[in-house]
C-alpha positions in Angstrom: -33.8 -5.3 -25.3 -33.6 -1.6 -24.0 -30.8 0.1 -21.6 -33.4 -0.1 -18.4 -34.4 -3.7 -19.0 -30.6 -4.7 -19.4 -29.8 -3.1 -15.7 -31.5 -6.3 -14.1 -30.9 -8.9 -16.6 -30.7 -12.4 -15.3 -26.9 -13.3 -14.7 -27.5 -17.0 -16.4 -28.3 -14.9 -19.5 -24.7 -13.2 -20.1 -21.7 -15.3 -22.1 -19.4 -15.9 -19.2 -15.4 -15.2 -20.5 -12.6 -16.6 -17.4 -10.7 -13.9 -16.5 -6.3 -14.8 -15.8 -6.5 -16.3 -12.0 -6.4 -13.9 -9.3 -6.8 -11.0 -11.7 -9.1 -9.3 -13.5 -7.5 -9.4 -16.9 -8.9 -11.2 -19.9 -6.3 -12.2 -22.8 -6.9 -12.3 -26.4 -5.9 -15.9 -26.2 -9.3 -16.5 -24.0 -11.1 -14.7 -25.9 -10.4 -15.7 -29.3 -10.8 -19.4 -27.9 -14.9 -18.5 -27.1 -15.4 -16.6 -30.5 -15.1 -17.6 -34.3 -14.8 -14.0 -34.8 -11.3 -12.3 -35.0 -9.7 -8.7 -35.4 -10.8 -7.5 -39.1 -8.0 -5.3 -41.3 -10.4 -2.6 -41.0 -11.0 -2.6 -37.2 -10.2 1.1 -36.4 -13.6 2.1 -38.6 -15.4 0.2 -35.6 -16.5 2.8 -33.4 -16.6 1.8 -29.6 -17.9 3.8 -26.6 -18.6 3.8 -22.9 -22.2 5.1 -22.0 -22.7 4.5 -18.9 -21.8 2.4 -15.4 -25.4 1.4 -13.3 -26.2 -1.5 -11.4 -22.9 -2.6 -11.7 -23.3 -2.9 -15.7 -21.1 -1.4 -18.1 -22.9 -0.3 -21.5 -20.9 0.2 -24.4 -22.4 1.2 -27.8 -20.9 -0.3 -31.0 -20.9 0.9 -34.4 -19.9 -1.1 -37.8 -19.8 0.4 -40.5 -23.0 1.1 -42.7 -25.2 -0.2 -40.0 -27.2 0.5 -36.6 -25.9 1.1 -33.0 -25.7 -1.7 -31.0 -25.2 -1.6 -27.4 -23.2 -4.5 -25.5 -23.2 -5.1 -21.4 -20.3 -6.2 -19.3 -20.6 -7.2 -15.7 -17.6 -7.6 -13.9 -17.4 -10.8 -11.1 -14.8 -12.2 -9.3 -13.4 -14.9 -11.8 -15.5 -14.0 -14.8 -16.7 -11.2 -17.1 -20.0 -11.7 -18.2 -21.7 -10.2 -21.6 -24.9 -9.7 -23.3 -25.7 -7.4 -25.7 -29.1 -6.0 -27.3 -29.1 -7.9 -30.5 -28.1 -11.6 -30.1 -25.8 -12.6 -27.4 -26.7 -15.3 -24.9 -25.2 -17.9 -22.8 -24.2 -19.9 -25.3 -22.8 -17.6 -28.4 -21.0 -14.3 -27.9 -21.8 -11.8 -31.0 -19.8 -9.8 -33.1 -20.8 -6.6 -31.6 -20.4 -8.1 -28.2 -15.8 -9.5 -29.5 -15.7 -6.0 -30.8 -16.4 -4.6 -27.3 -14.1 -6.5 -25.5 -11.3 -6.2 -28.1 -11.5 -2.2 -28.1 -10.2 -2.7 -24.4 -7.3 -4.2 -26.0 -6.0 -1.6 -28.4 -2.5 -1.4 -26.5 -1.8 -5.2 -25.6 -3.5 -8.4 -25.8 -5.0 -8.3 -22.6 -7.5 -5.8 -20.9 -7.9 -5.0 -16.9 -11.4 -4.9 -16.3 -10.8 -4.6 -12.0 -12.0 -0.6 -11.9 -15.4 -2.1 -13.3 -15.7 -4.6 -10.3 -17.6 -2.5 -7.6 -20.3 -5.6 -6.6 -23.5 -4.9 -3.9 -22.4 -0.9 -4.4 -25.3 0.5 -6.2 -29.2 0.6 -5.6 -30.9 -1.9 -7.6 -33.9 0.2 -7.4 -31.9 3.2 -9.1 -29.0 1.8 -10.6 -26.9 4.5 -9.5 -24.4 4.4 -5.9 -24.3 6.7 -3.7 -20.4 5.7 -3.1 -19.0 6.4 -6.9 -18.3 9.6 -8.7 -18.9 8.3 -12.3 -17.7 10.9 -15.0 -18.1 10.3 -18.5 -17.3 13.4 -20.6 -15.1 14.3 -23.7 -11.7 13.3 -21.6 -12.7 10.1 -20.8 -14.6 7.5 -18.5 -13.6 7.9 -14.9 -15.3 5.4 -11.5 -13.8 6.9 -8.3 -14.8 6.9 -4.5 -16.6 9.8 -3.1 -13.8 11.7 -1.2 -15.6 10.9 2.2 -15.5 7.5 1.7 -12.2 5.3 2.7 -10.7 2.8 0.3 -13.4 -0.6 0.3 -12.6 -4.1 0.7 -13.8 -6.1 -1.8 -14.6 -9.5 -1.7 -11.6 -11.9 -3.0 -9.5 -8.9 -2.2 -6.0 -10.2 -0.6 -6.1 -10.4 3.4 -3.2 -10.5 5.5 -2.1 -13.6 7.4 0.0 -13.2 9.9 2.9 -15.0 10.9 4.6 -16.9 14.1 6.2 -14.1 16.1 10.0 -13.7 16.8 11.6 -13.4 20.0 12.4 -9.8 20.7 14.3 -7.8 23.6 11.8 -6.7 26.1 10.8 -3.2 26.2 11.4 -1.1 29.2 14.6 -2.8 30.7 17.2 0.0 31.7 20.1 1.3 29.0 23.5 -0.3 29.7 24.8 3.1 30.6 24.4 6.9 30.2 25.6 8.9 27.4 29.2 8.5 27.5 31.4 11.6 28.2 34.0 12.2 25.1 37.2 14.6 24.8 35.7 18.2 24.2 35.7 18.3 19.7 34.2 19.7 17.5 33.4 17.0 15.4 30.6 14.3 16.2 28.7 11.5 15.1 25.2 11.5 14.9 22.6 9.1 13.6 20.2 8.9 11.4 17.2 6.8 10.1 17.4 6.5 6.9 14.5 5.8 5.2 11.7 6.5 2.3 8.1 5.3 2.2 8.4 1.8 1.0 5.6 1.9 -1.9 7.7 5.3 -3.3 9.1 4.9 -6.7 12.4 6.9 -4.6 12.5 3.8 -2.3 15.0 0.3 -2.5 15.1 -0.1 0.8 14.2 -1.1 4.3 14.5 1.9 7.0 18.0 1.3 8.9 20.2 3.1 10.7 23.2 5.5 8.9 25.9 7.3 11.6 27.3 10.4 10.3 30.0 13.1 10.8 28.8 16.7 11.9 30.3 20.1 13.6 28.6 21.3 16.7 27.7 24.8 17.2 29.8 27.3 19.4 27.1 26.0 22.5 28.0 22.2 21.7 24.0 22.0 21.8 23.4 21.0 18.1 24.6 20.5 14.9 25.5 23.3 12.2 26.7 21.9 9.6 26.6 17.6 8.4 29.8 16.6 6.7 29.6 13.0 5.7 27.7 9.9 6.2 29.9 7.2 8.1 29.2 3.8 5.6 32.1 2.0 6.4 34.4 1.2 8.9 37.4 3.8 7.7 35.1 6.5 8.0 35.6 7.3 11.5 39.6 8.1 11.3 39.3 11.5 12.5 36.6 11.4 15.5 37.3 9.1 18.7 34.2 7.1 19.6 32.5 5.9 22.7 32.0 2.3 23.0 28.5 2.8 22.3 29.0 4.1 19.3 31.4 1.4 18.4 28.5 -1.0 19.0 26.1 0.6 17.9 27.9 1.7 14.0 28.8 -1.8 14.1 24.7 -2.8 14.3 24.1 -0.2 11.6 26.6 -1.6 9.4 24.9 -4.9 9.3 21.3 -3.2 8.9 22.6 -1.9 5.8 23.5 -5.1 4.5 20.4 -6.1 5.1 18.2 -3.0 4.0 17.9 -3.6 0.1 14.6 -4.5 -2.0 13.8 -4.1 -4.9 12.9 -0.8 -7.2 9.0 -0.5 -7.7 7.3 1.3 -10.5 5.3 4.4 -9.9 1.8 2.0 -9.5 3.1 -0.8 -7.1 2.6 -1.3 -4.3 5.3 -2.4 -2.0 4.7 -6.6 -1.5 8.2 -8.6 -0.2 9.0 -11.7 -1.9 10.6 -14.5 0.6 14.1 -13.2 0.4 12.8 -9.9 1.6 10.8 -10.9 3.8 13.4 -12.9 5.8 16.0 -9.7 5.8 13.1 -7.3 6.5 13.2 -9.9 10.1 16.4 -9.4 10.8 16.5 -5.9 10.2 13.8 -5.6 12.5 15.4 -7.7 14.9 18.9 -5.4 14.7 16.2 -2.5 15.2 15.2 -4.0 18.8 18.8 -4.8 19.6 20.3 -1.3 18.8 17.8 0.7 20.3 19.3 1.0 24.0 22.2 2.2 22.4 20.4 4.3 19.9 18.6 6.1 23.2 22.1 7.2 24.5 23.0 9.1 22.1 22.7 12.3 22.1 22.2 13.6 17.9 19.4 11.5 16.1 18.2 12.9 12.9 15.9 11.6 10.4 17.1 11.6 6.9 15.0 10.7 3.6 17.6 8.7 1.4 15.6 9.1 -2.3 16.5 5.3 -2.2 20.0 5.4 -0.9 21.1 8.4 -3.6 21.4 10.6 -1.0 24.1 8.8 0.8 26.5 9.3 -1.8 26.8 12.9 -1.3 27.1 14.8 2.3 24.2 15.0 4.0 22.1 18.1 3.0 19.9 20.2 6.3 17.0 19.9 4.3 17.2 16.4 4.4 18.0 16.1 8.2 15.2 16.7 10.5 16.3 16.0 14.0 13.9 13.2 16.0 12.9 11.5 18.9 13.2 7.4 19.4 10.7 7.3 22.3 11.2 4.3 24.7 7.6 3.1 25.1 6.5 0.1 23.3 3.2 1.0 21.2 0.2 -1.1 21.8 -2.1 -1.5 18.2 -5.6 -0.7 18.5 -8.3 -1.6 15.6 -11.2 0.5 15.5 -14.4 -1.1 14.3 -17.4 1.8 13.4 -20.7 1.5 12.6 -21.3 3.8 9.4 -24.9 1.9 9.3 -24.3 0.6 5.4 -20.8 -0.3 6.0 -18.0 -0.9 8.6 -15.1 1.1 8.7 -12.3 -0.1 10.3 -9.0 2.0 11.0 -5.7 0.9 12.9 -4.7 3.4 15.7 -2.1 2.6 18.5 -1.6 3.5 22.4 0.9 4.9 24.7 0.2 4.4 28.1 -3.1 3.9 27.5 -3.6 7.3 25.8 -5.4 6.4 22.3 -3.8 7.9 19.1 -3.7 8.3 15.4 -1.4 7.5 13.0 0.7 9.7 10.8 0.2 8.8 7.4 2.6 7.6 5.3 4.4 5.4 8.1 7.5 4.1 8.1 8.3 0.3 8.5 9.0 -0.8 11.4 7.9 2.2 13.7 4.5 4.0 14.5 3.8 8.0 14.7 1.7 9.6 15.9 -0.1 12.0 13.4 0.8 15.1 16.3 4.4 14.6 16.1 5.9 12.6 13.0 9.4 13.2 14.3 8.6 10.9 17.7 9.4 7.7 16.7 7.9 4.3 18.8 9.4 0.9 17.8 6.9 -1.6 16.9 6.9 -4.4 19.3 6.5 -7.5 16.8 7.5 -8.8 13.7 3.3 -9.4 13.2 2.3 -5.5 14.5 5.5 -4.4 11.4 2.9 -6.5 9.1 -0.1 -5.0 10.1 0.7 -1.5 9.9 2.2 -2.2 6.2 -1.3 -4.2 5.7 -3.3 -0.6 6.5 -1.1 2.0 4.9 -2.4 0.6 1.5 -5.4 2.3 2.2 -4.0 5.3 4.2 -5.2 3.4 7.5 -8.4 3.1 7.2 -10.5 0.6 5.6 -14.2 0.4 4.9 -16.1 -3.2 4.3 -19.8 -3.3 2.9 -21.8 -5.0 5.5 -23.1 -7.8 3.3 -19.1 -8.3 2.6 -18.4 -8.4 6.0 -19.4 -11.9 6.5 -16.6 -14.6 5.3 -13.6 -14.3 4.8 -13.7 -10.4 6.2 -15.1 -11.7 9.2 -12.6 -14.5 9.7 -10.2 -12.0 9.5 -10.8 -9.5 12.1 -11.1 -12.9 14.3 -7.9 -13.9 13.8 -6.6 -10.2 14.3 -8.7 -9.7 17.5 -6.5 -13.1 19.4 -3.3 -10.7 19.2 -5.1 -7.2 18.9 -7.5 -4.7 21.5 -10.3 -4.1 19.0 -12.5 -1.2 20.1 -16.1 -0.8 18.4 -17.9 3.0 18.1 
């Protein structure tokens, strides 16, 4: 059997090997239980190599030594990885070139990924080739990628999210409980700052919450000149007399903090919260919507990137301090659904007063920006809209679906999301 007759091979002629559940990694263990063959002394003389990626196939070419070629076929589904080679591989026995194959994706651990391989409906069956992938294949390796005009694509069995019974929250738009208070005439002040760093960032163990700190005002008592210590605990604020907002509103911030920890990531996770986190992540966001009257009378608000809280342990650096805006208006989520003709692409956008806007990318939990001004600030109004917004920043907002994926699960989706959400179709 040639290379063009394999690309549309009947799917009940490939060995079928289980991949782990909900992943697209097959073990050693699973394969070893579907062969007789095993991993000779001499298996670095067998010579293994990618040739190319159509249809959705994967063709490999293996060499023994002291005889032919033989080329071996990998197809990538949901649960399964099925084979077939051109010598003698069927549904019922998986050949020796065809174990050699798969174990030369194992070479560093008893398991191989095969989920980069898994790009179903996206090729021309007529051609074999997609007009969505960039497929290199060159002396430096074997690379699949999306065309850079193309957003990230849901697949199908690709995780969704379900959203959750809101939580009661303040009402937007009631007045502040007073003005900004007037203190003795000092030079020293308190400010506050968000402290936060994009959740999926290797830099990041935390939620974004709310840090007061100690600064010295310029001659015009306009701004700050110079920052000289974050305020983290109660013993911090000796030397500066406070309003009673800030009383309250330190006190608030206190608690956030306590609240504000997950866990480090590696440099490839994403950030997912387990139950523990999730709950506090609630709370916090609950402290957000209880602080932020007081928040909006002060006068000093900074944001501050923490590099995962090391930066509180020194003074605050004016690099790290970029003065911002808490805006009082409570965003409304907007989904856009357009019609690329083979696909959908669906982004998440938000309005203020009605205006339509886009967001700055990366956000930050619990908040929305908008991409013209990342220093204005809007509080999200729910629990669910905190979820949603985490939900899109995986694929920088926007999200493309394949219109025969759209049907389903996909579809079941958006239906759920348009009870609680304006979706807008172009």
């Amino acid at each position: 059997m040639d290379q063009q007759q394999i690309q549309n091979i009947d799917e009940k002629r490939f060995f079928r090997l289980p991949f782990e559940k909900n992943t697209f990694r097959l073990s050693l263990n699973t394969l070893n239980a579907h062969s007789n063959f095993r991993k000779p002394a001499n298996f670095y003389q067998i010579e293994t190599k990618i040739l190319s990626f159509k249809n959705e196939l994967l063709t490999v070419s293996v060499k023994l030594p002291d005889e032919p070629k033989k080329l071996v076929y990998l197809k990538v589904t949901r649960e399964e990885l099925l084979v077939s080679c051109n010598f003698d591989t069927d549904q019922t026995y998986l050949s020796r070139y065809a174990y050699y194959a798969i174990l030369g994706k194992m070479v560093y651990s008893e398991t191989a990924n095969f989920k980069e391989y898994y790009w179903p409906d996206f090729f021309d069956p007529n051609t074999g080739r997609s007009k969505f992938l960039k497929i290199f294949n060159d002396r430096r390796g074997f690379d699949i990628n999306l065309k850079p005009k193309y957003p990230s694509f849901y697949k199908p069995g690709d995780t969704l999210l379900e959203l959750q019974q809101d939580q009661e929250v303040p009402k937007a738009g009631k007045p502040l409980n007073s003005l900004p208070e007037e203190l003795p005439i000092s030079d020293k002040v308190m400010g506050f700052a968000l402290a936060d760093t994009n959740l999926s960032s290797i830099h990041s163990n935390h939620y974004p919450f709310l840090v007061p700190f100690h600064g010295i005002l310029t001659k015009d008592r306009k701004k700050i000149k110079y920052y000289s210590s974050f305020h983290l605990n109660e013993h911090d604020s000796s030397e500066l007399i406070l309003s009673e907002n800030q009383k309250q509103l330190t006190n608030i911030c206190f608690k956030m903090r306590e609240l504000a920890p997950v866990r480090n990531l590696g440099w490839q996770d994403k950030f997912v919260p387990n139950k523990e986190e999730l709950e506090n992540g609630k709370k916090l966001f609950l402290l957000w919507h209880h602080a932020f009257e007081l928040i909006q009378s002060q006068k000093h608000l900074y944001f501050a990137c923490t590099m995962g809280l090391k930066n509180l342990k020194r003074k605050p650096s004016r690099s790290w301090m970029n003065p911002c805006e808490f805006k009082k208006e409570r965003p409304q989520l907007v989904i856009k659904r357009i019609d690329k003709g083979d696909y959908f692409q669906i982004e998440l956008a938000f309005k203020i007063n009605g205006k339509l806007k886009t967001l700055y990318y990366p956000d930050l939990a619990f908040f929305v920006r908008p991409k013209s001004n990342w220093l204005h600030k809007y509080l999200l109004g729910s629990f669910n809209d905190y979820l949603l917004t985490s939900f899109f920043r995986k694929t920088c907002n926007k999200l493309a679906v394949l219109k025969p994926h759209y049907a389903g699960d996909f579809e079941s989706f958006m239906n759920k999301l348009e009870e609680k959400y304006e979706i807008i179709d172009f």
